[in-house]
C-alpha positions as CSV (number, residue, x, y, z in Angstrom):
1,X,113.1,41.8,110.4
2,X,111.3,43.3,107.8
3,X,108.1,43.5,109.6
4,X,110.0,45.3,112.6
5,X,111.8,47.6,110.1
6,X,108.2,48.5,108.3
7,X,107.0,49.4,111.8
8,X,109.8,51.3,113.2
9,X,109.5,53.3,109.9
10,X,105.8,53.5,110.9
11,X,106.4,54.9,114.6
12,X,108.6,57.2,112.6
13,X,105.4,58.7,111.1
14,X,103.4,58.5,114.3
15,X,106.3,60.5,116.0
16,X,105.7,63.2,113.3
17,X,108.9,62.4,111.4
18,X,107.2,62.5,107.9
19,X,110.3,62.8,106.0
20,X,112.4,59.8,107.8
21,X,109.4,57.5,107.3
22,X,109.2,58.1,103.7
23,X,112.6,57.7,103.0
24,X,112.9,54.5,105.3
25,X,109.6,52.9,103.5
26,X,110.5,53.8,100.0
27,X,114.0,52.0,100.2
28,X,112.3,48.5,100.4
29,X,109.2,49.9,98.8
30,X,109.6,47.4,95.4
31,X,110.0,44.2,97.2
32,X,108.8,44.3,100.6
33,X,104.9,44.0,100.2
34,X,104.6,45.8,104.1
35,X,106.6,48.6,102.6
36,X,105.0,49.1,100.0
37,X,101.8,48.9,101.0
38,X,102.8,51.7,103.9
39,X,104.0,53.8,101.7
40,X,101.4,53.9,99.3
41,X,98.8,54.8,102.2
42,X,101.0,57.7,103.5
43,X,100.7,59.0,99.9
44,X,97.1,58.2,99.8
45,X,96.5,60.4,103.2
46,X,98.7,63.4,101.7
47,X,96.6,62.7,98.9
48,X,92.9,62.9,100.3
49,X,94.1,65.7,102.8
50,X,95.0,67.7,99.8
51,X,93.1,67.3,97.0
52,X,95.6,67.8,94.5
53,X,95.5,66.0,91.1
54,X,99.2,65.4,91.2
55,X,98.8,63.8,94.5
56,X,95.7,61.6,93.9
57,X,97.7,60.5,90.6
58,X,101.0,59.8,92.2
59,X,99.1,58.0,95.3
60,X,96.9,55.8,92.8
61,X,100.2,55.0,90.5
62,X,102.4,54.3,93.8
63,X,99.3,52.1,95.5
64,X,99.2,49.9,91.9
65,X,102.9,49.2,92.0
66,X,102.0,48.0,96.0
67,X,99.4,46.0,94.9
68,X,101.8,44.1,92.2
69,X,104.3,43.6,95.2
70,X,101.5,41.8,97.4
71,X,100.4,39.7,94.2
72,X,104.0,38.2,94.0
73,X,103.7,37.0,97.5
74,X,100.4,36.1,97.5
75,X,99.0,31.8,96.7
76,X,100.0,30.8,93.4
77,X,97.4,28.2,93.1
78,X,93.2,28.6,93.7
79,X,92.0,25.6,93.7
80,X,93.4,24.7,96.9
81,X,91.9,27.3,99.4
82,X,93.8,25.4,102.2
83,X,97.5,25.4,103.8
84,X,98.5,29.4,103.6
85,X,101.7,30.1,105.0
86,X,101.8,32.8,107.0
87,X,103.4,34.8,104.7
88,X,101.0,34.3,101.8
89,X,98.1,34.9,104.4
90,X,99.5,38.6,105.1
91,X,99.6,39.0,101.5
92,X,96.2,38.0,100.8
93,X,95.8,41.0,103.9
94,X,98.1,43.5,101.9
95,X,96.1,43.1,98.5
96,X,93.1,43.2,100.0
97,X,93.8,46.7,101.4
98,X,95.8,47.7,98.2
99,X,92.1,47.0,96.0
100,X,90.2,48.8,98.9
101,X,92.7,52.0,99.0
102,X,92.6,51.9,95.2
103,X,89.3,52.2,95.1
104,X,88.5,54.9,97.3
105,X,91.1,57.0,95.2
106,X,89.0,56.2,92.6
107,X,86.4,58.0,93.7
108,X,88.3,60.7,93.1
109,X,89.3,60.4,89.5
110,X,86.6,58.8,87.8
111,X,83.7,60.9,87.3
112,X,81.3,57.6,85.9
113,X,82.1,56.2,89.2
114,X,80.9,59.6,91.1
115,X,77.7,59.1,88.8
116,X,77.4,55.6,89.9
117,X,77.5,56.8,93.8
118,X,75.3,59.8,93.0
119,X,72.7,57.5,91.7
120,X,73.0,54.9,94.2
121,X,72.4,57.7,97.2
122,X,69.0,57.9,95.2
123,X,67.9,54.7,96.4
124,X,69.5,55.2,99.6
125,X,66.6,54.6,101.9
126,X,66.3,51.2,100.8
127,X,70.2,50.5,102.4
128,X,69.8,48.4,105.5
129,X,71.2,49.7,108.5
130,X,74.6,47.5,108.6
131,X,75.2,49.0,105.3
132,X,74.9,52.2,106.1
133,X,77.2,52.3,109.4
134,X,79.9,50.6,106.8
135,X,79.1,54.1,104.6
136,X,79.6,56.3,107.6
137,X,82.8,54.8,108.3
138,X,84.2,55.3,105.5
139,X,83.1,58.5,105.2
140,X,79.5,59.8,105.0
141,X,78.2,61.5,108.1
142,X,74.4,61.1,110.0
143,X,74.0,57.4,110.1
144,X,73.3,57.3,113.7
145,X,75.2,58.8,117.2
146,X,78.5,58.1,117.9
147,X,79.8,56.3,121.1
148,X,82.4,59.0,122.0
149,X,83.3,56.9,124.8
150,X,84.5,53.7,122.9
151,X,86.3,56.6,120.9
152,X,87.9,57.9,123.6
153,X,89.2,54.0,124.4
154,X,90.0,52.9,121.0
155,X,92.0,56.5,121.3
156,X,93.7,56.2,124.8
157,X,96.6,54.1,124.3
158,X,98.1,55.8,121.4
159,X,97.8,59.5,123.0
160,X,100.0,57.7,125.7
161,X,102.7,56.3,123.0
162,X,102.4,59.2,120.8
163,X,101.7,62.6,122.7
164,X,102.6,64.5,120.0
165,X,101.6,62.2,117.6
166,X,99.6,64.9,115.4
167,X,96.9,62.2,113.8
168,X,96.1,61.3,117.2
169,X,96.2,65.0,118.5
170,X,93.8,65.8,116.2
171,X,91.3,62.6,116.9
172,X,91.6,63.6,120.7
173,X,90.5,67.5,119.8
174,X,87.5,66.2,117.4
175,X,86.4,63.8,120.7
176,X,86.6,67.2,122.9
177,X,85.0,69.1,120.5
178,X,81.8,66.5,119.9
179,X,81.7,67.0,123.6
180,X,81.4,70.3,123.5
181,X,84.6,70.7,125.1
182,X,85.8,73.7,122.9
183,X,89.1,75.0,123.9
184,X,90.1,71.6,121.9
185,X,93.8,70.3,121.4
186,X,94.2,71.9,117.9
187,X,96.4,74.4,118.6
188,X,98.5,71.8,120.4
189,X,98.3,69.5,117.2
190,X,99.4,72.1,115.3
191,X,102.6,73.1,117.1
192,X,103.4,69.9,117.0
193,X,104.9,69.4,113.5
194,X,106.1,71.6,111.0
195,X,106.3,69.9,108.1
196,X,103.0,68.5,107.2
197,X,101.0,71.4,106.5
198,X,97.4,69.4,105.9
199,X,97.3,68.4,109.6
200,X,97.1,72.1,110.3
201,X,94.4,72.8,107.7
202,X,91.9,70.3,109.4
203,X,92.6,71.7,112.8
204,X,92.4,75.2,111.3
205,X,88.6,73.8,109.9
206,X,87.8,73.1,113.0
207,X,88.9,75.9,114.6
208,X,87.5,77.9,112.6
209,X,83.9,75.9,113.5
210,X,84.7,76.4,117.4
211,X,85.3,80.0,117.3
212,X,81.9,79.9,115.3
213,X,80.2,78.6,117.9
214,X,81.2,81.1,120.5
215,X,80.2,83.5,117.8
216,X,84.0,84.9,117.9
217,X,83.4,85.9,114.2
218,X,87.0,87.8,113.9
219,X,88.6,84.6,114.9
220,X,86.3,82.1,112.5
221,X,87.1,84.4,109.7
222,X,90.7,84.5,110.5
223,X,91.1,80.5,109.9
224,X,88.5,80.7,106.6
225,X,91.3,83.4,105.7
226,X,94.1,80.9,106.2
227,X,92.3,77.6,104.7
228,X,91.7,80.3,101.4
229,X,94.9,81.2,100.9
230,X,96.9,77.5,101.5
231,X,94.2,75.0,101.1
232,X,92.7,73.9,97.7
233,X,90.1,71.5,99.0
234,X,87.3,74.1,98.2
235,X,88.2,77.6,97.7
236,X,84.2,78.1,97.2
237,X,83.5,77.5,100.3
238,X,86.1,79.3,102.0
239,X,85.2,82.2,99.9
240,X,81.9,81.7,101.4
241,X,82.8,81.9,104.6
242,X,84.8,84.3,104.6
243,X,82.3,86.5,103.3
244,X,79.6,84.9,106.2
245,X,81.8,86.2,109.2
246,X,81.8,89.1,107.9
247,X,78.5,90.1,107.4
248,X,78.1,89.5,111.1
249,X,80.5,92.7,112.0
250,X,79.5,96.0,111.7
251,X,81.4,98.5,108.8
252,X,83.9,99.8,111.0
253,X,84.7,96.1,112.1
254,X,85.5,95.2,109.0
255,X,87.6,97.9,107.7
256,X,91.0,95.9,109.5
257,X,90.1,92.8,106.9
258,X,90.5,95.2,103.7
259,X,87.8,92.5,102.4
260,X,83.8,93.3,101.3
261,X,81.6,90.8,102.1
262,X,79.3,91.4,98.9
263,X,82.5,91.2,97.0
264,X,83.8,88.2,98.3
265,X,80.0,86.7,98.1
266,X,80.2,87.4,94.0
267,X,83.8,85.7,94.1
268,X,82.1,82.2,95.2
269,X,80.6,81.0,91.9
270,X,84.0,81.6,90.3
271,X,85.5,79.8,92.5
272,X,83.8,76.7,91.8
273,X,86.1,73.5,91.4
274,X,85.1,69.6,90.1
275,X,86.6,66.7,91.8
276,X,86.3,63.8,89.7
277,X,83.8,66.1,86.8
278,X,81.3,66.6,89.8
279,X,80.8,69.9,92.2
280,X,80.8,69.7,95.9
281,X,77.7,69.5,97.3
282,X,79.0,72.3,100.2
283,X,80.3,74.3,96.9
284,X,76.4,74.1,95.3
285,X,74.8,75.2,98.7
286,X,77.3,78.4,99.3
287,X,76.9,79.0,95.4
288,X,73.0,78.9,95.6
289,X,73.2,80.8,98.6
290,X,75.6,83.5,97.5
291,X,73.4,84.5,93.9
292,X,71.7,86.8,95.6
293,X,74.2,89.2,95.7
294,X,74.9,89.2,92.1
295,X,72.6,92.7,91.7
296,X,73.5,96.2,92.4
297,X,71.2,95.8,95.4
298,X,72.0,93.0,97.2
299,X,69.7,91.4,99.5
300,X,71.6,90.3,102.8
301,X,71.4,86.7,103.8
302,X,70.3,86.7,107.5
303,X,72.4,85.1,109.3
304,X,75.1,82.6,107.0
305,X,77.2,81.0,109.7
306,X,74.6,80.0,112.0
307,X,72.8,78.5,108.4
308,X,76.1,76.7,107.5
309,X,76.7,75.5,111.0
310,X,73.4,73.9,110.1
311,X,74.2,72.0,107.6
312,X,78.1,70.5,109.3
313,X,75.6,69.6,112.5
314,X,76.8,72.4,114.9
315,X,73.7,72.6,116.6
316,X,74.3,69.4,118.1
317,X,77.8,70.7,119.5
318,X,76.2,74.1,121.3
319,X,73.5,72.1,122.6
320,X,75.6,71.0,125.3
321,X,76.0,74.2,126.4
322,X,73.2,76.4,127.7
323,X,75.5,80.4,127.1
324,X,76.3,79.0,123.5
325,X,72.9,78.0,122.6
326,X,72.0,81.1,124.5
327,X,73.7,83.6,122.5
328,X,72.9,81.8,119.2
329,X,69.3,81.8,120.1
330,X,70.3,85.7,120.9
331,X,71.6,86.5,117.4
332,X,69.2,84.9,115.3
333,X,66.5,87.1,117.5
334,X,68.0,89.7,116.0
335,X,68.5,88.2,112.8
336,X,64.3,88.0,113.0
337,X,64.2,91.6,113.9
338,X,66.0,92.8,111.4
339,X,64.0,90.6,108.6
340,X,60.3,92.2,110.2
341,X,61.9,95.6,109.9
342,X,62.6,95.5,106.0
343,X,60.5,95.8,103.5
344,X,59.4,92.1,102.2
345,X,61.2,91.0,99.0
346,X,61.2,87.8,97.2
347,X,63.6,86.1,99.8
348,X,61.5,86.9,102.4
349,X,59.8,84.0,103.4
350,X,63.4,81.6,102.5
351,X,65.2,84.2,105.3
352,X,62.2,83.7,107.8
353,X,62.2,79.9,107.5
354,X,66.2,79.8,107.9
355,X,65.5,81.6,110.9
356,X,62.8,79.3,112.4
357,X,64.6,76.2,111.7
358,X,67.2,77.5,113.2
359,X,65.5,79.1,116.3
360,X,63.7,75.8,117.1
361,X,66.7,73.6,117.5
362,X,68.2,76.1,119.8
363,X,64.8,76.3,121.9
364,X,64.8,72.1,121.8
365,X,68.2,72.5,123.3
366,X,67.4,74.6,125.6
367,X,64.4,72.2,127.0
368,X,61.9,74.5,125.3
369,X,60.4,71.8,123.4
370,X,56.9,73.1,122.2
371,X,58.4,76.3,121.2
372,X,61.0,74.5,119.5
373,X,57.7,72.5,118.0
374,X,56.0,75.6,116.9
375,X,59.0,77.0,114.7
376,X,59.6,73.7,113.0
377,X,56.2,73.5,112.0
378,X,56.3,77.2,111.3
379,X,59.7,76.4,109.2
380,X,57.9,73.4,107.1
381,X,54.1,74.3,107.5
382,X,53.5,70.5,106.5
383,X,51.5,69.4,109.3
384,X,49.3,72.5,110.2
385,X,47.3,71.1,112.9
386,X,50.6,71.1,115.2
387,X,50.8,74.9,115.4
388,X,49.6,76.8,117.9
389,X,48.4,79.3,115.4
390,X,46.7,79.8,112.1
391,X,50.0,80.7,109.9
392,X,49.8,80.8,106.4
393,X,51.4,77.6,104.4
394,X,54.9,79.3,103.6
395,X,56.3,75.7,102.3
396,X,54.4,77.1,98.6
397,X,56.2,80.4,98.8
398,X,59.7,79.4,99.2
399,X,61.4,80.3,96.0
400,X,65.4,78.8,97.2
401,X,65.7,77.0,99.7
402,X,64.3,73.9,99.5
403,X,66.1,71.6,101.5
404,X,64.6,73.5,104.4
405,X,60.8,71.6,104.5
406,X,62.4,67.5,104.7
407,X,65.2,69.3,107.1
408,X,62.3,71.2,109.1
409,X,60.2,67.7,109.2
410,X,63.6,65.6,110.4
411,X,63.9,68.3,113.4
412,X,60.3,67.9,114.2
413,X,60.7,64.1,113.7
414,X,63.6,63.9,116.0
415,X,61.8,65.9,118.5
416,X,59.0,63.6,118.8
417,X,60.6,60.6,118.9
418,X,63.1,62.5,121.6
419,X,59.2,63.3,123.7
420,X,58.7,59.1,123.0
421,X,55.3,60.6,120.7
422,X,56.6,57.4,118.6
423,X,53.4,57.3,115.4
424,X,54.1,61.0,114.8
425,X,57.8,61.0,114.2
426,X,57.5,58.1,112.2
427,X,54.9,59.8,110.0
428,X,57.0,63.5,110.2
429,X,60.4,61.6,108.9
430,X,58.7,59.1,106.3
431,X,56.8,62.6,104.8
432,X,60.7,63.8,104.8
433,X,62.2,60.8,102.9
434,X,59.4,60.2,100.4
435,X,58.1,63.8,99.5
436,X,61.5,66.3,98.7
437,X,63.5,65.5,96.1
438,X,66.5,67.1,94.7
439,X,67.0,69.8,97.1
440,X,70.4,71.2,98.9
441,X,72.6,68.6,100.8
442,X,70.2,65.9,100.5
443,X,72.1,63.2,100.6
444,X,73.3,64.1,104.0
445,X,69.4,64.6,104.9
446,X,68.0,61.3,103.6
447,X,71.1,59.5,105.6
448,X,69.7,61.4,109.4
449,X,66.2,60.5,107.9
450,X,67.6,56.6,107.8
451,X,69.0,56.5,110.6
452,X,65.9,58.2,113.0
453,X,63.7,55.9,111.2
454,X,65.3,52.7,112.2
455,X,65.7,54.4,116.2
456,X,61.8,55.0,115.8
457,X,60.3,51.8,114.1
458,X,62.8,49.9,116.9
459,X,61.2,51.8,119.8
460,X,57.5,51.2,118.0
461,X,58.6,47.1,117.5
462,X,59.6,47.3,121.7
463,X,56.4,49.3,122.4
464,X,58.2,51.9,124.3
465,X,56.5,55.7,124.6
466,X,54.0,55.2,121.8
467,X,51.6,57.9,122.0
468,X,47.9,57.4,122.7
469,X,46.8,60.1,120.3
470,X,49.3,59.2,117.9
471,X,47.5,58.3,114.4
């Protein structure tokens, strides 16, 4: 009976009855260990969907006082391993998952444990592959492609007992979105509930990324507007992007928003937050990013969304669709334009290799692959005897943005191992991974690095589509 009544309160929850669930789970919450371990993880969610200190503390406190629940039931004796009742086996289940939840909210509070993470990262090519996929699951991104269709599955059976269900809502709009399926089920997630406010921020984020990728940039700076003002998960980057959308409107566009985008740009390092004594790595890119404006004359960034769409993998999203990539390709033509007709400045040669990184993946997706080739190259100028003509190195004379070289050789890399040229993406992605250190988002670099080395060196161990000219 108590099991039943832990998972009616559950369905409660799924159903989008918040309130009910709580209250039915916190009235058996001190000595039901299936309570109390429910309850603790609906905390922990609201928790790690807000951000807020006062959350993460009450969710940590609330998830200790489960964990003592599950220790009461749990074996009293160790030496003998065998004859668990079934009870004592769930409890050994329950703690288990109390010590895991526990310690992913400390991630959160302790900064000596961010450090430890931090450090680990550095010696994050050594991780074996298993170990890895366990890292993306939990939450790091770029470990390898996801099998949308064991998602879709996995997803399938819940949609049908909870169609309004708004966790699930919002799991069925991520699949169509991966897809490239953007008129996603957000909105419909959103309608769904009133009372949980953090299911609406992520589907805002991410409708804030679709309307980006139609380049709708009225509509993506309307939901940056609406994640700045009731959102606290990084008012930095909202800033940021706030200020991104609208330097891609002309002046009279603009004047509805009563916002400057130059303004709003010198707001972001203000705006700065620490989780755990440790800055966002998306807060440190939009910060580095936004300096420039901090002078009377302010040099524009060339093109900011389609840069941040960059680095939250966007490309891969548009790629499915020829108009998107298309009118991407489009703007950043014009982005180029623009950068030839100005006179050159010391950011130059940073806005000219944004551009070409950029400009090759959309030329890759578009099935123009030796163009695609030629601005990677031109974007990382590592391996010079690729290009098609005599450029001048510009990796020496970027002054910023340095992440763009190992991200510029990972493209390349991924191209080539894409055209089965097997030798040369290994050697592209193992100049990426040993050479560039300490640049912008590089932990998320190093993990695609990882993750296309293992796809190559597995296609070189087979003998598939190695190159004859390959070194």
């Amino acid at each position: 009976m108590i099991l039943q009544d832990c998972m009616a309160a559950l369905d409660l929850f799924l159903l989008n009855e918040f309130d009910e669930a709580l209250t039915r789970l916190k009235s058996r919450n001190k000595d039901s260990m299936y309570h109390a371990l429910t309850y603790a993880t609906i905390l922990e969610m609201q928790a790690m969907m807000t951000f807020d200190p006062e959350n993460i503390l009450a969710a940590g406190n609330t998830m200790k006082e489960a964990q003592a629940v599950c220790q009461r039931y749990r074996k009293k004796s160790t030496f003998n391993s065998k004859n668990f009742t079934e009870e004592e086996l769930h409890a050994e289940v329950c703690y288990a998952e109390c010590l895991l939840q526990r310690a992913a909210l400390t991630f959160l509070q302790d900064e000596n444990m961010i450090s430890f993470i931090k450090g680990g990262m550095k010696m994050l090519s050594l991780l074996p592959t298993r170990t890895l996929r366990l890292l993306e699951f939990v939450g790091f991104s770029g470990t390898g492609e996801g099998d949308v269709e064991d998602a879709e599955k996995l997803l399938k059976p819940y949609l049908k007992k909870y169609p309004k269900g708004s966790i699930f809502l919002f799991f069925a709009g991520r699949i169509e979105e991966i897809k490239g399926n953007l008129d996603a089920r957000f909105e419909e997630c959103c309608e769904a509930q009133q009372h949980w406010k953090q299911f609406h921020h992520m589907c805002y984020w991410e409708l804030m990324w679709c309307f980006t990728y139609k380049r709708h940039w009225k509509m993506a700076y309307f939901y940056a507007d609406l994640l700045s003002k009731e959102n606290a998960w990084s008012k930095a980057t909202y800033a940021y992007m706030k200020a991104a959308y609208l330097s891609m409107l002309s002046r009279e566009e603009c004047q509805p928003f009563e916002e400057n985008e130059v303004a709003l740009f010198r707001q972001v390092p203000s705006l700065k937050q620490k989780i755990a004594g440790k800055s966002l790595p998306t807060e440190k890119f939009a910060i580095r990013k936004a300096r420039r404006y901090n002078t009377d004359n302010a040099i524009p960034l060339p093109a900011p969304p389609l840069e941040m769409m960059y680095i939250w993998n966007g490309y891969t999203v548009i790629g499915k669709h020829k108009d998107l990539t298309e009118g991407m390709l489009k703007t950043l033509n014009e982005a180029q334009q623009t950068l030839e007709q100005q006179p050159r400045t010391e950011f130059t040669t940073d806005d000219q290799c944004v551009v070409s990184l950029l400009k090759g993946l959309c030329l890759k997706h578009l099935g123009c692959k030796e163009e695609a080739e030629h601005y990677f190259t031109l974007s990382s100028c590592a391996i010079l005897t690729l290009q098609k003509k005599k450029e001048s190195c510009s990796e020496s004379q970027i002054k910023y943005d340095h992440y763009l070289v190992p991200n510029a050789l990972l493209e390349h890399g991924l191209l080539c191992l894409e055209e089965g040229r097997i030798n040369e993406a290994i050697k592209l992605l193992e100049t990426a991974k040993q050479n560039y250190k300490n640049y912008s988002m590089e932990s998320r670099t190093h993990f695609r690095i990882q993750a296309a080395l293992h796809k190559a060196r597995g296609t070189a161990v087979n003998g598939d589509h190695c190159s004859p000219s390959s070194p």
